[in-house]
C-alpha positions in Angstrom: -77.7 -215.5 54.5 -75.0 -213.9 56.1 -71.7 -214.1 54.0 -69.6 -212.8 57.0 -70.8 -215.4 59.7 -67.9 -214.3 62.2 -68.8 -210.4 61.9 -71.3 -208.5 64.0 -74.6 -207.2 61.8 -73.3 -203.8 61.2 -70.1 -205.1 60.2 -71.7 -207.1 57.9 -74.1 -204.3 56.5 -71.0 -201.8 56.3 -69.1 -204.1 53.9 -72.5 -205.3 51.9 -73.7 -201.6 51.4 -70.0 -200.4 50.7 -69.6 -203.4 48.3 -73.1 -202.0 46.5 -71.6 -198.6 46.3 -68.1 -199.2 44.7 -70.0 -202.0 42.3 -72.3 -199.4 41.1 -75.2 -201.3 42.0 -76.2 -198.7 44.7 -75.6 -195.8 41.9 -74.1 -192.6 41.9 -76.3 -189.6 44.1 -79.0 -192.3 44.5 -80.7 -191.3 48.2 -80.2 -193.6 50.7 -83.8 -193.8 52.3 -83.7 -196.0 55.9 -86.1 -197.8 55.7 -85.2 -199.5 52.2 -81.8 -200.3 53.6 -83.3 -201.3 56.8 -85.0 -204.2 54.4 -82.7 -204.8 52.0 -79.5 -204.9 54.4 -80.8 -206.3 57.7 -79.8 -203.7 59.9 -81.6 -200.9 62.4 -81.9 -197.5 61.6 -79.7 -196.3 63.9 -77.2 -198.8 63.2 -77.4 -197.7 59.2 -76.7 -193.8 60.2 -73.6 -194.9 61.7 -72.6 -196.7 58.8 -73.7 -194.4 56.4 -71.8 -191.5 58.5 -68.7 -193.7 58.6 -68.8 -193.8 54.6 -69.6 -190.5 54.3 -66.2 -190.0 56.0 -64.8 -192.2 53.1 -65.9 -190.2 50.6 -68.4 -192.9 49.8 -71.7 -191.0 50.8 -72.7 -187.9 51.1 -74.8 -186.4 54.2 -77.2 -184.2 53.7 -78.1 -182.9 57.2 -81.3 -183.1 58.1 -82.1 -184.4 54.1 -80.3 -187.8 54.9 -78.1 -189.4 52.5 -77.1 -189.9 48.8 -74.2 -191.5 47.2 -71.9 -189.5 46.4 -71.6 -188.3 43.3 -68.6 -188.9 40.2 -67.2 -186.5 37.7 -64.6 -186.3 35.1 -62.5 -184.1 37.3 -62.6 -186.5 40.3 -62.1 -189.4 38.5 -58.7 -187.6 37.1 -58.0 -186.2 40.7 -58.2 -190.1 42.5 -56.2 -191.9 39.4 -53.4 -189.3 40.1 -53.5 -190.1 43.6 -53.4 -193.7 43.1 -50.3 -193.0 40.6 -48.6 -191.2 43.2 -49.2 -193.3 46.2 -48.6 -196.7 44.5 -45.3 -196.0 42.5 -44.2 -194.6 46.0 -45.2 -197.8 47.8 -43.9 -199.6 44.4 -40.2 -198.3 44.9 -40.4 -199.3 48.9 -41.7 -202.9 48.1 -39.5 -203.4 45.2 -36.2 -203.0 47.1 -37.6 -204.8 50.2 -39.3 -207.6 48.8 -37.9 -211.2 49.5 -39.2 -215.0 48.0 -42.5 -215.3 50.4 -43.1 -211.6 48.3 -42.4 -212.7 44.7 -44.7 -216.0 45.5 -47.7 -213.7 46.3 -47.2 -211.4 43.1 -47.1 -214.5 41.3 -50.1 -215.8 42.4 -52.2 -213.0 42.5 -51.4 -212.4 38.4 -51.8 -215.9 37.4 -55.3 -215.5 39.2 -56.1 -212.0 37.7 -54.8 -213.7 34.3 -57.1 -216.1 34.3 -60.1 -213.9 34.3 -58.6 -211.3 31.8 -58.7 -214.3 29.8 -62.2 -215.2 30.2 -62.8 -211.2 30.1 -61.2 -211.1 26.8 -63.0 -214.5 25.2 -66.1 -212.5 26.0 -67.3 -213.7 29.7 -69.0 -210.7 31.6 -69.9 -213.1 34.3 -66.4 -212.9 36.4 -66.2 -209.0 36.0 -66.9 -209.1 40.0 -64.1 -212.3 40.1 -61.9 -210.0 37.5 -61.4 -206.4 39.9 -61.1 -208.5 42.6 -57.6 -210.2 41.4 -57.0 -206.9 39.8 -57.4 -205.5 43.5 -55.2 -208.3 44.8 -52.5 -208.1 42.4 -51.5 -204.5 42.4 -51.6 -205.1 46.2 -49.3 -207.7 46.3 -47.0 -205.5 43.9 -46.5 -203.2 47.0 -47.1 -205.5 49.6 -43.6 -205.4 50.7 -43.6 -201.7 51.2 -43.0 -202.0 55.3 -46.0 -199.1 55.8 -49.2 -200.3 57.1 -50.7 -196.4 56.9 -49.4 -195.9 52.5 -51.0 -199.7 52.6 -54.3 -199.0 53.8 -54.4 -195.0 52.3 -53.7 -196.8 48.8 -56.4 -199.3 49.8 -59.1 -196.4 50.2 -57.9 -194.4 47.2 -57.9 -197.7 44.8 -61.5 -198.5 46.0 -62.3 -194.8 44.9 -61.0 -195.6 41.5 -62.2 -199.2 41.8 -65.9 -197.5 41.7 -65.2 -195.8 38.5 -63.9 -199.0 37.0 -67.7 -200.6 38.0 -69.5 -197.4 36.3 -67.7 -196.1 33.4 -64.3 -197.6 33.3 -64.9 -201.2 30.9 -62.1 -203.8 30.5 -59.3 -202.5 28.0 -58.6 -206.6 26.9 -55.7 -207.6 25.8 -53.5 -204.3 26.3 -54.4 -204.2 29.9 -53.6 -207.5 30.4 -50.4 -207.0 29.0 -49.4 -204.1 31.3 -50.4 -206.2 34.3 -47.8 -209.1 32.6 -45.0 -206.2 31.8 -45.7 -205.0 35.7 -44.9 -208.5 37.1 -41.8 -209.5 34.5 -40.6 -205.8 36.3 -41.9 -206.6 40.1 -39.1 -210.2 39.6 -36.4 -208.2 38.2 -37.0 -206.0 41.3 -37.0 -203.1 38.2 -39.0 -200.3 39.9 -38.9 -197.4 37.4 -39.9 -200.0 34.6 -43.0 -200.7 36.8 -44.0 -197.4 37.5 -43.5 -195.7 33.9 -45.8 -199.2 33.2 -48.7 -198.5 36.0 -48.7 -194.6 35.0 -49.5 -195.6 31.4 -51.7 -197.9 33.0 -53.9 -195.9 35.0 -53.5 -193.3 32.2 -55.1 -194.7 29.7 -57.6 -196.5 31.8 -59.2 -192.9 32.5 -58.9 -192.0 29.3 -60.6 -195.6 28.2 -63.2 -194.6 30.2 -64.0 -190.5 29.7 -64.2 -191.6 26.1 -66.7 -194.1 26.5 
């Protein structure tokens, strides 16, 4: 069944295979053969190489010329490389947001935490079941934090590098519990006191020892 009724087929195959490959569940330099994805994703085969070449300009996939395509691979080094991206772009966008953000602002940030709170605590008790429910408010939380930032291009280059990270988070980053949760409550006591460098000493530690959470595991 089509989740994306409004969306044209490849539309709907680029966001199902890119879904698979930031989720883990199409896995790390796994090769992309056609006609399985042809099957499995609904789409034609020359409809799937644009995609797949449109991902592979993500960072997403690799192309392997006349070999076709694999997923592109992770390392330790990469994984360090995109969370010091993320730091640098999002305490950037933090700052800009902060000092710009107005009521209709602090009502989003508001809502997305109470929503990402309410999985951490179902995270924490033990329930695996929302982790797909659980990175999506996470997604939607630290967005809102920066929401305000008046740049459409740091918005949607933050968007691509926290989707990068995102895909560790699915494959070797777990859920920290309680102290993550915490951060994400000390981020949005900061975010309404319109405190900026208290936020982003808060996401650095944040991002910090989510790597390290996850190298050690």
């Amino acid at each position: 069944m089509n989740e994306h009724p409004n969306l044209t087929i490849a539309e709907t195959a680029y966001r199902e295979i890119r879904t698979d490959i930031l989720f883990g569940r199409l896995a790390p330099d796994e090769k992309l053969k056609l006609d399985r994805l042809k099957s499995r994703y609904g789409a034609s085969v020359s409809t799937l190489r644009e995609i797949l070449n449109r991902l592979a300009s993500e960072g997403l996939v690799v192309a392997e010329g006349q070999r076709g395509f694999e997923v592109a691979p992770v390392s330790a080094e990469n994984l360090k490389e995109v969370a010091a991206l993320r730091q640098l772009l999002e305490c950037y966008a933090l700052e800009l947001s902060f000092a710009a953000g107005d009521m209709d602002w602090e009502g989003r940030v508001v809502a997305a935490h109470h929503k990402l709170h309410q999985m951490e605590l179902r995270m924490i008790g033990g329930d695996r079941s929302v982790t797909k429910d659980w990175k999506r408010y996470d997604w939607e939380f630290h967005q809102a934090l920066i929401s305000a930032c008046g740049s459409r291009v740091l918005m949607e280059t933050h968007a691509a590098v926290f989707d990068k990270y995102l895909r560790y988070q699915m494959i070797s980053l777990t859920f920290r519990g309680q102290i993550a949760a915490d951060e994400h409550r000390q981020m949005l006591d900061a975010a309404l006191k319109r405190d900026a460098a208290t936020a982003q000493e808060v996401l650095r530690r944040h991002v910090e020892a989510g790597v390290q959470h996850g190298l050690a595991g």
